[in-house]
N, CA, C and O atoms as a GROMACS GRO file, in nm:
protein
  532
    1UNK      N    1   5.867   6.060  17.555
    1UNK     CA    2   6.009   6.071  17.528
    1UNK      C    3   6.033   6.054  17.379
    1UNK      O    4   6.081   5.942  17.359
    2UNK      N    5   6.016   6.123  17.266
    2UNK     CA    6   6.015   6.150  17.170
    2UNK      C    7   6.195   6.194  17.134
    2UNK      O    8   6.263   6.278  17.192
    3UNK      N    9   6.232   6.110  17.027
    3UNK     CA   10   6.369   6.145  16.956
    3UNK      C   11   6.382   6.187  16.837
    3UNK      O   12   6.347   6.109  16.748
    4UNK      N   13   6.417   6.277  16.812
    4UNK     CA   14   6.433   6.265  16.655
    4UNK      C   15   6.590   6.265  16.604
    4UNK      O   16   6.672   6.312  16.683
    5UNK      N   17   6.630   6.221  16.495
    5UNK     CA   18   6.705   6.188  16.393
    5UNK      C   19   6.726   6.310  16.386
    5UNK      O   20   6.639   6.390  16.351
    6UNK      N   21   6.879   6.352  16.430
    6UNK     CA   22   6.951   6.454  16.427
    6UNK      C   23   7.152   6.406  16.358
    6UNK      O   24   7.236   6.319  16.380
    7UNK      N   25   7.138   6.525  16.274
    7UNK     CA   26   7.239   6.488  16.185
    7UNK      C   27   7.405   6.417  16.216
    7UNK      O   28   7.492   6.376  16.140
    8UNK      N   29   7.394   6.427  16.387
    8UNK     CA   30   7.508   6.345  16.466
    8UNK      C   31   7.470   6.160  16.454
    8UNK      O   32   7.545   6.065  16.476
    9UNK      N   33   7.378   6.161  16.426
    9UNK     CA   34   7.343   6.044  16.378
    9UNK      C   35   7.345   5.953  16.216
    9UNK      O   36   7.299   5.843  16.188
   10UNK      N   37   7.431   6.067  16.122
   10UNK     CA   38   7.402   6.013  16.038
   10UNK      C   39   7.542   5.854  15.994
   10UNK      O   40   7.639   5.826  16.064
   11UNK      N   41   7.519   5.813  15.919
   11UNK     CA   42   7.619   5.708  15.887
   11UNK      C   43   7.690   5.732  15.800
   11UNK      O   44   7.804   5.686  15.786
   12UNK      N   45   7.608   5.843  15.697
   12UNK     CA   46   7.719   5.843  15.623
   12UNK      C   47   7.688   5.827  15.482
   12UNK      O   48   7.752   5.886  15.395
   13UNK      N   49   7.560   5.721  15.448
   13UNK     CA   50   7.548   5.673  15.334
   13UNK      C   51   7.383   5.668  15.320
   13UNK      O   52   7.300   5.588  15.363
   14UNK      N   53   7.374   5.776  15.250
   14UNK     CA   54   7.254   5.839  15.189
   14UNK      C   55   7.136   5.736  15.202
   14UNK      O   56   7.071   5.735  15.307
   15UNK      N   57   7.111   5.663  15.116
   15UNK     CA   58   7.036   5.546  15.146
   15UNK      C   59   6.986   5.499  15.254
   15UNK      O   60   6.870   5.458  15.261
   16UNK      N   61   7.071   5.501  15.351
   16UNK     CA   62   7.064   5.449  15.509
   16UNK      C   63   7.008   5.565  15.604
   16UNK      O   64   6.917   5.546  15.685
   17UNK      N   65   7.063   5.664  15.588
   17UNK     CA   66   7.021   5.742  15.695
   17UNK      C   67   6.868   5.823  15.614
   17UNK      O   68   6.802   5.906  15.675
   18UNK      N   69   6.853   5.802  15.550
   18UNK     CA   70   6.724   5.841  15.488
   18UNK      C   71   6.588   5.768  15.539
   18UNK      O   72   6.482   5.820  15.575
   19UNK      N   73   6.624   5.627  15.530
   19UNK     CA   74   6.504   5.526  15.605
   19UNK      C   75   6.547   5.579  15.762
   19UNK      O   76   6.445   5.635  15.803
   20UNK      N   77   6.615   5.584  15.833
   20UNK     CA   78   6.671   5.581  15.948
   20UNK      C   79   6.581   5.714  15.970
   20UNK      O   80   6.498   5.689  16.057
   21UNK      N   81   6.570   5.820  15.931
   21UNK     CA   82   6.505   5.955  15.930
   21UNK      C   83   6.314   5.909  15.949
   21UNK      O   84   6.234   5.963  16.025
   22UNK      N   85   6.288   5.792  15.848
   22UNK     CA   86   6.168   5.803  15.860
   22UNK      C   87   6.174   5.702  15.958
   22UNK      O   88   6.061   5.704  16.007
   23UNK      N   89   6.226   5.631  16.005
   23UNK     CA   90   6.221   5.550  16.087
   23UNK      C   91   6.180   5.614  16.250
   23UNK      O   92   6.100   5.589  16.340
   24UNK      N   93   6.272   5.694  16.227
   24UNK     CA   94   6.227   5.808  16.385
   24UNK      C   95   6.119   5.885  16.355
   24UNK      O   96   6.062   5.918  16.459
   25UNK      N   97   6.067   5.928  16.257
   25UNK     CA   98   5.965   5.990  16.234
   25UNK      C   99   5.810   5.888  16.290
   25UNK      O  100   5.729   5.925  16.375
   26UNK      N  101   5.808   5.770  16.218
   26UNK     CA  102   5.724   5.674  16.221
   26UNK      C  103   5.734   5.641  16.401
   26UNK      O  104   5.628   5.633  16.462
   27UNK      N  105   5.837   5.627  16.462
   27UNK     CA  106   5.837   5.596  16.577
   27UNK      C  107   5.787   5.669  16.673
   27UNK      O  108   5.720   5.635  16.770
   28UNK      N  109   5.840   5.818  16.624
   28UNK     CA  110   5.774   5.928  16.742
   28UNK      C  111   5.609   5.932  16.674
   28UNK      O  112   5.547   6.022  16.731
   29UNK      N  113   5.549   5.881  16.601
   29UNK     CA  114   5.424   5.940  16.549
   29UNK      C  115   5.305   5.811  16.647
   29UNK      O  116   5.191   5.821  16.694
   30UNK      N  117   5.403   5.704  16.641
   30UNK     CA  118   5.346   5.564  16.709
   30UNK      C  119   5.324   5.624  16.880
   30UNK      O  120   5.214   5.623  16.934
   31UNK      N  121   5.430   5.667  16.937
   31UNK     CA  122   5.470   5.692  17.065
   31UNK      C  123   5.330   5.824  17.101
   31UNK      O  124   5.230   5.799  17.168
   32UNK      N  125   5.371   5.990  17.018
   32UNK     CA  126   5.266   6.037  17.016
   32UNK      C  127   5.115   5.963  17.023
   32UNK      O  128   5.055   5.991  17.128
   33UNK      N  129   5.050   5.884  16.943
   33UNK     CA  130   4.950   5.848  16.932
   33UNK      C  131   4.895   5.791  17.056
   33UNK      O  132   4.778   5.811  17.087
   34UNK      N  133   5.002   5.699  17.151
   34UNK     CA  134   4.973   5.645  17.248
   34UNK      C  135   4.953   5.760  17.358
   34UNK      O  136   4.859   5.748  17.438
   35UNK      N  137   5.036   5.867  17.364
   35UNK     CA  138   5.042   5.994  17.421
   35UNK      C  139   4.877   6.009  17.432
   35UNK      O  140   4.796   5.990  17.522
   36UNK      N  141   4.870   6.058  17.284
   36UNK     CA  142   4.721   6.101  17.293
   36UNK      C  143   4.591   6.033  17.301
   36UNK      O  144   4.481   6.087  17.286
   37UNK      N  145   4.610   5.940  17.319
   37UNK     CA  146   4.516   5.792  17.334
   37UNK      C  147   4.443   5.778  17.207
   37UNK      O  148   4.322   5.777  17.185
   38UNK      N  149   4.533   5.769  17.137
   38UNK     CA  150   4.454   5.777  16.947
   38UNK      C  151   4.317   5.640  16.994
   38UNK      O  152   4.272   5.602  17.102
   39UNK      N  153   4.292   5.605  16.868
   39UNK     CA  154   4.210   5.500  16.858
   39UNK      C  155   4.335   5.354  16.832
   39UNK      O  156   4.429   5.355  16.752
   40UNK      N  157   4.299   5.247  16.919
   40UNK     CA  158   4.344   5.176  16.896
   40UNK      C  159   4.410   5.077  16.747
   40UNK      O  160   4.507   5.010  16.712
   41UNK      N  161   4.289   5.124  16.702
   41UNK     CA  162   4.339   5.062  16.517
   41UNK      C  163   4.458   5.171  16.462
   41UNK      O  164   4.537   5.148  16.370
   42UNK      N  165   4.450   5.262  16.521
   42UNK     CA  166   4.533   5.357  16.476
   42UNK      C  167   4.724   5.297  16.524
   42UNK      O  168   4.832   5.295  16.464
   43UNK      N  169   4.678   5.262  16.646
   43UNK     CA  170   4.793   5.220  16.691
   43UNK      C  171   4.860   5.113  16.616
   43UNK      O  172   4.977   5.121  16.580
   44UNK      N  173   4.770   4.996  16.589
   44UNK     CA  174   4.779   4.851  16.546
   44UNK      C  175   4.856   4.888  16.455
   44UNK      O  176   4.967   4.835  16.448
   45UNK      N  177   4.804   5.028  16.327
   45UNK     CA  178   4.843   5.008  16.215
   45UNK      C  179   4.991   5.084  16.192
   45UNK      O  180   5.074   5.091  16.102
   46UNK      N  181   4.973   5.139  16.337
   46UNK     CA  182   5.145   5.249  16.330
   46UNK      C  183   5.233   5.044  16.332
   46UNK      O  184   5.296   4.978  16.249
   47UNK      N  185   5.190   5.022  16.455
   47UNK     CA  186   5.286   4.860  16.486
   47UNK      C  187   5.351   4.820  16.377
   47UNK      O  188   5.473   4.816  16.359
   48UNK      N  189   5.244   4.784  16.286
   48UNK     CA  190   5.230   4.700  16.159
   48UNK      C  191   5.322   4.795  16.081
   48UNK      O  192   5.408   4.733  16.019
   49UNK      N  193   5.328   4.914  16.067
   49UNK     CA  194   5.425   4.950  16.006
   49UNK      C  195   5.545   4.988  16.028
   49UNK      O  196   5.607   5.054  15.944
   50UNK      N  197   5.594   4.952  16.139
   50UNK     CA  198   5.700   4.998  16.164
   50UNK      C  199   5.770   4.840  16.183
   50UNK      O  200   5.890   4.836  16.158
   51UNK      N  201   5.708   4.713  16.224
   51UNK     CA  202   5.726   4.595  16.166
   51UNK      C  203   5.792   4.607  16.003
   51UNK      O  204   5.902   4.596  15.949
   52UNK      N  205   5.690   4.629  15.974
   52UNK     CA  206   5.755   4.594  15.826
   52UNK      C  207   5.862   4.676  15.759
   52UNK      O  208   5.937   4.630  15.673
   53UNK      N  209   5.866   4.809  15.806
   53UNK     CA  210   5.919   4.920  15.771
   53UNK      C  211   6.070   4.858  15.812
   53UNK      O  212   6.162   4.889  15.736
   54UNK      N  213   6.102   4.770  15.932
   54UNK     CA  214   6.243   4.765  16.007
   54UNK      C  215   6.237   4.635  15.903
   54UNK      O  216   6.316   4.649  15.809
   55UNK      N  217   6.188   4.556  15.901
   55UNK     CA  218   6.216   4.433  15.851
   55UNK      C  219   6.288   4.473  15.737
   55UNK      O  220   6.408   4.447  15.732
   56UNK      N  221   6.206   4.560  15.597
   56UNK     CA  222   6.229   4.610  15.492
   56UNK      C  223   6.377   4.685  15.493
   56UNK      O  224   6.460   4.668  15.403
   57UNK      N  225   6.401   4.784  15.625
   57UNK     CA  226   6.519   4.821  15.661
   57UNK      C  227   6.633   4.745  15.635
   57UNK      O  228   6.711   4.744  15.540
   58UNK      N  229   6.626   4.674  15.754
   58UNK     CA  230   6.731   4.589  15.753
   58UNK      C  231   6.793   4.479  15.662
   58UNK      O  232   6.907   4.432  15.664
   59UNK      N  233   6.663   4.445  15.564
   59UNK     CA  234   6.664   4.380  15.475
   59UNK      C  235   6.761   4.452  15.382
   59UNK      O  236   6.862   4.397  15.338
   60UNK      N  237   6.718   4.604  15.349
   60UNK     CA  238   6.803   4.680  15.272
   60UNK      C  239   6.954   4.714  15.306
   60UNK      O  240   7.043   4.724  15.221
   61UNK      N  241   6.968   4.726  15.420
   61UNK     CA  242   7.088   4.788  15.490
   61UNK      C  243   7.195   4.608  15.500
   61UNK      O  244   7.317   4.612  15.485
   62UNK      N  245   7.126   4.475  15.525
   62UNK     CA  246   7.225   4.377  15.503
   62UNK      C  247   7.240   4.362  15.358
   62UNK      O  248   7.354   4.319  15.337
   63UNK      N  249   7.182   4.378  15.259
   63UNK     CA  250   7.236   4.395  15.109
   63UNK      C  251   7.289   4.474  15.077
   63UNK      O  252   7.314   4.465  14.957
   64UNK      N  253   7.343   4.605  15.146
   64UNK     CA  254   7.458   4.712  15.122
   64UNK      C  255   7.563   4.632  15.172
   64UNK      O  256   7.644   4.582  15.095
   65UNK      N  257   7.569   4.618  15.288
   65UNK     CA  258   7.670   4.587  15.363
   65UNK      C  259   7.738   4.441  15.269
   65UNK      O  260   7.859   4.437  15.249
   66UNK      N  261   7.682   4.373  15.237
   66UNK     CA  262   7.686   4.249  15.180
   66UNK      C  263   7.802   4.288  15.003
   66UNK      O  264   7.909   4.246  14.958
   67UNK      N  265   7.706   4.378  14.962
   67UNK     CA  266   7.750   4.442  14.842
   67UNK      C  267   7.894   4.518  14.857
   67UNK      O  268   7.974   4.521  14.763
   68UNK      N  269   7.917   4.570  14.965
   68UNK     CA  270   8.018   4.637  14.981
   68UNK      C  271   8.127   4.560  15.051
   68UNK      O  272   8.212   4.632  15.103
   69UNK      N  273   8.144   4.421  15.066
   69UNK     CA  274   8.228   4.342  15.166
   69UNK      C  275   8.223   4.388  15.306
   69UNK      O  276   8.332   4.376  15.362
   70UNK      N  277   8.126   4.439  15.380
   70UNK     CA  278   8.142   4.468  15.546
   70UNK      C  279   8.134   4.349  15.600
   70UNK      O  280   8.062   4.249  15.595
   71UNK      N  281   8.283   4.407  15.684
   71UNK     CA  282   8.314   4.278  15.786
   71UNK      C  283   8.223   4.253  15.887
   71UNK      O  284   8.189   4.135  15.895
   72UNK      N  285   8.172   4.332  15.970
   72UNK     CA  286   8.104   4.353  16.050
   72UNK      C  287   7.936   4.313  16.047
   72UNK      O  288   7.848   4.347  16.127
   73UNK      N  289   7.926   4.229  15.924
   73UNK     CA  290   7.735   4.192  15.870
   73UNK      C  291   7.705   4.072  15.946
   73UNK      O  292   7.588   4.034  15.945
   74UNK      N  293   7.809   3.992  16.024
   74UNK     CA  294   7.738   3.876  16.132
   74UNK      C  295   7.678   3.976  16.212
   74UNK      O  296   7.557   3.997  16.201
   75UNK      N  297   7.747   4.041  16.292
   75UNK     CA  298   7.694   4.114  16.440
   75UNK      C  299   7.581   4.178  16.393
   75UNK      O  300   7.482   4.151  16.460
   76UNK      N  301   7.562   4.253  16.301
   76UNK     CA  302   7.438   4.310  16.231
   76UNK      C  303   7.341   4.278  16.231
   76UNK      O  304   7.240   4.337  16.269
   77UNK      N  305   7.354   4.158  16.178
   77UNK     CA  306   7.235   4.058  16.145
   77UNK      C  307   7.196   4.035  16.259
   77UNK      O  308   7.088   4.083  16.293
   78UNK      N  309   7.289   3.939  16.367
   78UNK     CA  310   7.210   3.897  16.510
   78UNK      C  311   7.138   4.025  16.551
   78UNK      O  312   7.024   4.004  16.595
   79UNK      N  313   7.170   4.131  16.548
   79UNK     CA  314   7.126   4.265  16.622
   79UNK      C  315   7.028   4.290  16.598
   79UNK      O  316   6.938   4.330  16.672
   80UNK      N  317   7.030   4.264  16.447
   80UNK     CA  318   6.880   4.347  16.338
   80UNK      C  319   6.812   4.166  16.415
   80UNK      O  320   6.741   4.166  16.516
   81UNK      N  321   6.837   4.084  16.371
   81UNK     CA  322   6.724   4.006  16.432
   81UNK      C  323   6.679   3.963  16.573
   81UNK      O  324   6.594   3.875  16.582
   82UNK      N  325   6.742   4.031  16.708
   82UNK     CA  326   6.688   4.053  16.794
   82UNK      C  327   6.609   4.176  16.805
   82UNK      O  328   6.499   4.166  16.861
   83UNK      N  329   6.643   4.279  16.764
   83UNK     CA  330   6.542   4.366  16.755
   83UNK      C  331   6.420   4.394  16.656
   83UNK      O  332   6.363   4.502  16.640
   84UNK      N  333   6.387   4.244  16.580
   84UNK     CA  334   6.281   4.212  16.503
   84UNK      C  335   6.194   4.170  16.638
   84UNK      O  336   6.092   4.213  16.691
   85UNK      N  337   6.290   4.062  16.665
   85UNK     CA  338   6.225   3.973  16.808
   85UNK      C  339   6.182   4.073  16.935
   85UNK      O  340   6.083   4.037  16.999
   86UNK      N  341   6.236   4.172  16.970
   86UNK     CA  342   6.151   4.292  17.034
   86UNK      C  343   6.048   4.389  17.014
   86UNK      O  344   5.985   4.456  17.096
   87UNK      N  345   6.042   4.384  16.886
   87UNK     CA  346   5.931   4.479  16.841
   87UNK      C  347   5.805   4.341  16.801
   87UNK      O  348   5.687   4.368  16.822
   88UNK      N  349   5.846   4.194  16.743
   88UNK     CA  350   5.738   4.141  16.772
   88UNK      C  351   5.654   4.144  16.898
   88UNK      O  352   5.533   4.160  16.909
   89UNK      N  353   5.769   4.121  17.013
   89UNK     CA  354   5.719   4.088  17.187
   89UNK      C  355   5.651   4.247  17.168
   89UNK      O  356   5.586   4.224  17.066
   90UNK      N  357   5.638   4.314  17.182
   90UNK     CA  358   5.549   4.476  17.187
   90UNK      C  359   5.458   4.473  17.180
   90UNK      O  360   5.374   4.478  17.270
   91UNK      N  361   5.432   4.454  16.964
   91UNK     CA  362   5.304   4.372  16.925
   91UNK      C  363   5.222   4.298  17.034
   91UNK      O  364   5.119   4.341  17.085
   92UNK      N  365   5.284   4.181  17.063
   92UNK     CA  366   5.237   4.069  17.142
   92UNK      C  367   5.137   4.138  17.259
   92UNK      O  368   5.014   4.142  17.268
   93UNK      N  369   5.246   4.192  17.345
   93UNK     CA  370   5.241   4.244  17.452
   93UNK      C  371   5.084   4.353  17.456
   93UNK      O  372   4.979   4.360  17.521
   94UNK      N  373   5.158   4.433  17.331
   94UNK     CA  374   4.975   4.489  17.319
   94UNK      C  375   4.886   4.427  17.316
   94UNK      O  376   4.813   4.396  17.410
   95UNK      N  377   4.880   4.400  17.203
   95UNK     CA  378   4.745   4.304  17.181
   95UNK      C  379   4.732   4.187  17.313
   95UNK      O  380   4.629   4.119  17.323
   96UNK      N  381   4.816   4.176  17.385
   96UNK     CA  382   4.801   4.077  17.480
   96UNK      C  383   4.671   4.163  17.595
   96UNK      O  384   4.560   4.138  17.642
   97UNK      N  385   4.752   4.251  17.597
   97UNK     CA  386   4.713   4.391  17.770
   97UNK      C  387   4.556   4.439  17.681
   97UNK      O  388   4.518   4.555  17.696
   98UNK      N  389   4.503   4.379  17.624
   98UNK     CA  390   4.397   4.470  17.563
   98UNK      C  391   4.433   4.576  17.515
   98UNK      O  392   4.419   4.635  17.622
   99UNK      N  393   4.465   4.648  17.452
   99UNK     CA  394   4.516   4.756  17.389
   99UNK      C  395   4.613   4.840  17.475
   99UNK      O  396   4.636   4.956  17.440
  100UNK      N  397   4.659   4.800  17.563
  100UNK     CA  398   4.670   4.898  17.690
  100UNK      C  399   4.781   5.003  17.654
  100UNK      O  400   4.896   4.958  17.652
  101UNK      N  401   4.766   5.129  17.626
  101UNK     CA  402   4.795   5.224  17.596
  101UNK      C  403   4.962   5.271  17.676
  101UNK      O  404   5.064   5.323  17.630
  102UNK      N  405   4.919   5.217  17.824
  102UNK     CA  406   5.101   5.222  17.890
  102UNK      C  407   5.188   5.154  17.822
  102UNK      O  408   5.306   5.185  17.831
  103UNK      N  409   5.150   5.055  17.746
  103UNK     CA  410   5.264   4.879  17.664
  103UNK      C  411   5.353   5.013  17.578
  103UNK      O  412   5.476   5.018  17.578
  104UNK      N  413   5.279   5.100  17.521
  104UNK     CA  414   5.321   5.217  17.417
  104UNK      C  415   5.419   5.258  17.466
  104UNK      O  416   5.531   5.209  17.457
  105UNK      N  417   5.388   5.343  17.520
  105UNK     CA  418   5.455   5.440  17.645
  105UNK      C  419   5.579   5.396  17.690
  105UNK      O  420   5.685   5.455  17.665
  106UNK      N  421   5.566   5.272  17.770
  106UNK     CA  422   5.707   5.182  17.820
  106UNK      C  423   5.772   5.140  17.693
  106UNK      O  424   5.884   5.190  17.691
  107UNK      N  425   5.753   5.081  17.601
  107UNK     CA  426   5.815   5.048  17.484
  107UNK      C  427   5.891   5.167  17.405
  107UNK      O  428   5.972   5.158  17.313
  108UNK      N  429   5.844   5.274  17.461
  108UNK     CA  430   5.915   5.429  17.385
  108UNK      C  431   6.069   5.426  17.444
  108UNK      O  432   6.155   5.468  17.367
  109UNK      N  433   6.096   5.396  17.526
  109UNK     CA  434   6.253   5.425  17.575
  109UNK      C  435   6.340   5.309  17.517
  109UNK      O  436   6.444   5.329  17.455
  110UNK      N  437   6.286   5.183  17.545
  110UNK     CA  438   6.384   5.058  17.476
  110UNK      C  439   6.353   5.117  17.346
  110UNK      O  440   6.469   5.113  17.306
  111UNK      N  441   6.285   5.172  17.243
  111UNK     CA  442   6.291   5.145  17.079
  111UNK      C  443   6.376   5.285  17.111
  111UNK      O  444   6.499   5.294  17.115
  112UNK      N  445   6.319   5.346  17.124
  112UNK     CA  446   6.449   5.478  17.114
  112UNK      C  447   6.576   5.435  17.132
  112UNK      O  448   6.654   5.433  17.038
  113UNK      N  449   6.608   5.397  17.247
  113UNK     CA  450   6.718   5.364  17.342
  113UNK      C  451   6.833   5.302  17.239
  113UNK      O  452   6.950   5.330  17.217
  114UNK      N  453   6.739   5.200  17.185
  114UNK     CA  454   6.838   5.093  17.047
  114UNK      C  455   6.814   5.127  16.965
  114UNK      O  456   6.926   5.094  16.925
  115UNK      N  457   6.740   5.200  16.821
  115UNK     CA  458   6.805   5.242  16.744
  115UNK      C  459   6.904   5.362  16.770
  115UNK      O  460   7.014   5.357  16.713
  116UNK      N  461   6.876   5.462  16.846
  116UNK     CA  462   6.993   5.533  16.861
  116UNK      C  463   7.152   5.487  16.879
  116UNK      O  464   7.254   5.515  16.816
  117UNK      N  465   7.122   5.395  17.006
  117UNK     CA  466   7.279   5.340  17.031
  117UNK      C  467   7.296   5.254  16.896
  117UNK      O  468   7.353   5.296  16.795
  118UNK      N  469   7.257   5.169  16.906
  118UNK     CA  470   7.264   5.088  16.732
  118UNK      C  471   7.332   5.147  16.624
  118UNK      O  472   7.439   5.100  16.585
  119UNK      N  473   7.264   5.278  16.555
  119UNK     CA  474   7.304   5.364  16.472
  119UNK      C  475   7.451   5.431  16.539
  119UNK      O  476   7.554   5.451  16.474
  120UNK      N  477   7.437   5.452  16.650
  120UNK     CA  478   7.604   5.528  16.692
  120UNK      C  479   7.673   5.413  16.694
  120UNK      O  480   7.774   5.424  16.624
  121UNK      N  481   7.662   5.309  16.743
  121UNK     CA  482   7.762   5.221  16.763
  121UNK      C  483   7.795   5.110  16.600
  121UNK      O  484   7.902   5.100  16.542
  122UNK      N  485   7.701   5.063  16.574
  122UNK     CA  486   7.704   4.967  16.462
  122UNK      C  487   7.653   5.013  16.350
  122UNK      O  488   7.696   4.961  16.247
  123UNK      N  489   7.584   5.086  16.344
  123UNK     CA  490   7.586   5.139  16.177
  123UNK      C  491   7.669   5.254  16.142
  123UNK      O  492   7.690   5.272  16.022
  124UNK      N  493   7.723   5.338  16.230
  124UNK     CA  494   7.837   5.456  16.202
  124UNK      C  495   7.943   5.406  16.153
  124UNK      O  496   8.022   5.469  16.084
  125UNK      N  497   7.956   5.286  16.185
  125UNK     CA  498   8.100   5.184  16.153
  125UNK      C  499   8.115   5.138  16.008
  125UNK      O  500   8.219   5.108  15.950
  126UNK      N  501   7.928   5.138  15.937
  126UNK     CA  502   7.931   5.102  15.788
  126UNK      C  503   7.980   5.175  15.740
  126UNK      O  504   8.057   5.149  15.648
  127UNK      N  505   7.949   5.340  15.797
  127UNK     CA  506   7.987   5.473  15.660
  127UNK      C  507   8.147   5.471  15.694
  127UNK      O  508   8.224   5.479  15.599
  128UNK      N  509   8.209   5.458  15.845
  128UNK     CA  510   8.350   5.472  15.830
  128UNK      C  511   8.406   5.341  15.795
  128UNK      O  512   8.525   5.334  15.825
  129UNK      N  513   8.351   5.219  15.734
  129UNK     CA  514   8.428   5.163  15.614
  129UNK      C  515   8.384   5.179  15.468
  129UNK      O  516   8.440   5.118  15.377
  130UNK      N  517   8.288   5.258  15.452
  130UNK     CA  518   8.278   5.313  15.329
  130UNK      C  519   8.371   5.429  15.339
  130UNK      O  520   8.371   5.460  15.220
  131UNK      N  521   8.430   5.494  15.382
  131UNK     CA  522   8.501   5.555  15.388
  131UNK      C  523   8.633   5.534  15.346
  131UNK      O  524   8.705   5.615  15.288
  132UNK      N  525   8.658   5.426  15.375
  132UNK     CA  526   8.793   5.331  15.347
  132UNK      C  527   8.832   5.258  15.172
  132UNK      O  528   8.933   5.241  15.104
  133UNK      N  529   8.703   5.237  15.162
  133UNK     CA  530   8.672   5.182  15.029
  133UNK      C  531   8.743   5.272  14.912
  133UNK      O  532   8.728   5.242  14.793
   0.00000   0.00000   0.00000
């Protein structure tokens, strides 16, 4: 179940939907890999980057929001840091199952599932108060 970053998704503000682009890119490439039963290190190292890649994200996207007075940067934050706390449990979960290649697979609909709604619901809301600005 592969998504890609289609322009009904964008927010609005260049910066943002640009990581957000590679963000689905990196995700469907993780998801593929499990598809094709890559080599496990292969997998580890998609994990590892898409860890850091969201961390780095969000890191970037609460210093816009911050910079620009958005009202809306509590709910953000809890959001962006439960879905740190889900993509750790994944990690976990893999490396727990022995590499087990389904952990991939099942984890493809929840990571899709929330950044999509995420981006429609709570980050569309940044560009329409940049809008306001």
């Amino acid at each position: 179940m592969s998504v890609e970053w289609t322009p009904n998704l964008s927010v609005g503000v260049e910066s943002i939907d640009d990581q957000h682009k590679i963000w689905f890119q990196k995700a469907n490439e993780l998801f593929e890999a499990g598809r094709e039963r890559k080599a496990k290190d292969y997998i580890s190292k998609m994990l590892d980057f898409l860890d850091e890649y969201t961390k780095q994200h969000f890191s970037d996207e609460e210093a816009y929001m911050e910079k620009i007075g958005y009202p809306g940067i509590d709910a953000q934050k809890k959001a962006h840091a439960s879905f740190i706390n889900e993509l750790a449990k994944l990690k976990s979960d893999y490396e727990k199952s022995g590499s087990n290649i389904l952990v991939i697979l099942n984890a493809n609909k929840m990571v899709i599932n929330w950044l999509t709604n995420h981006i429609k619901t709570m980050d569309k809301a940044i560009g329409d108060y940049v809008k306001t600005l």
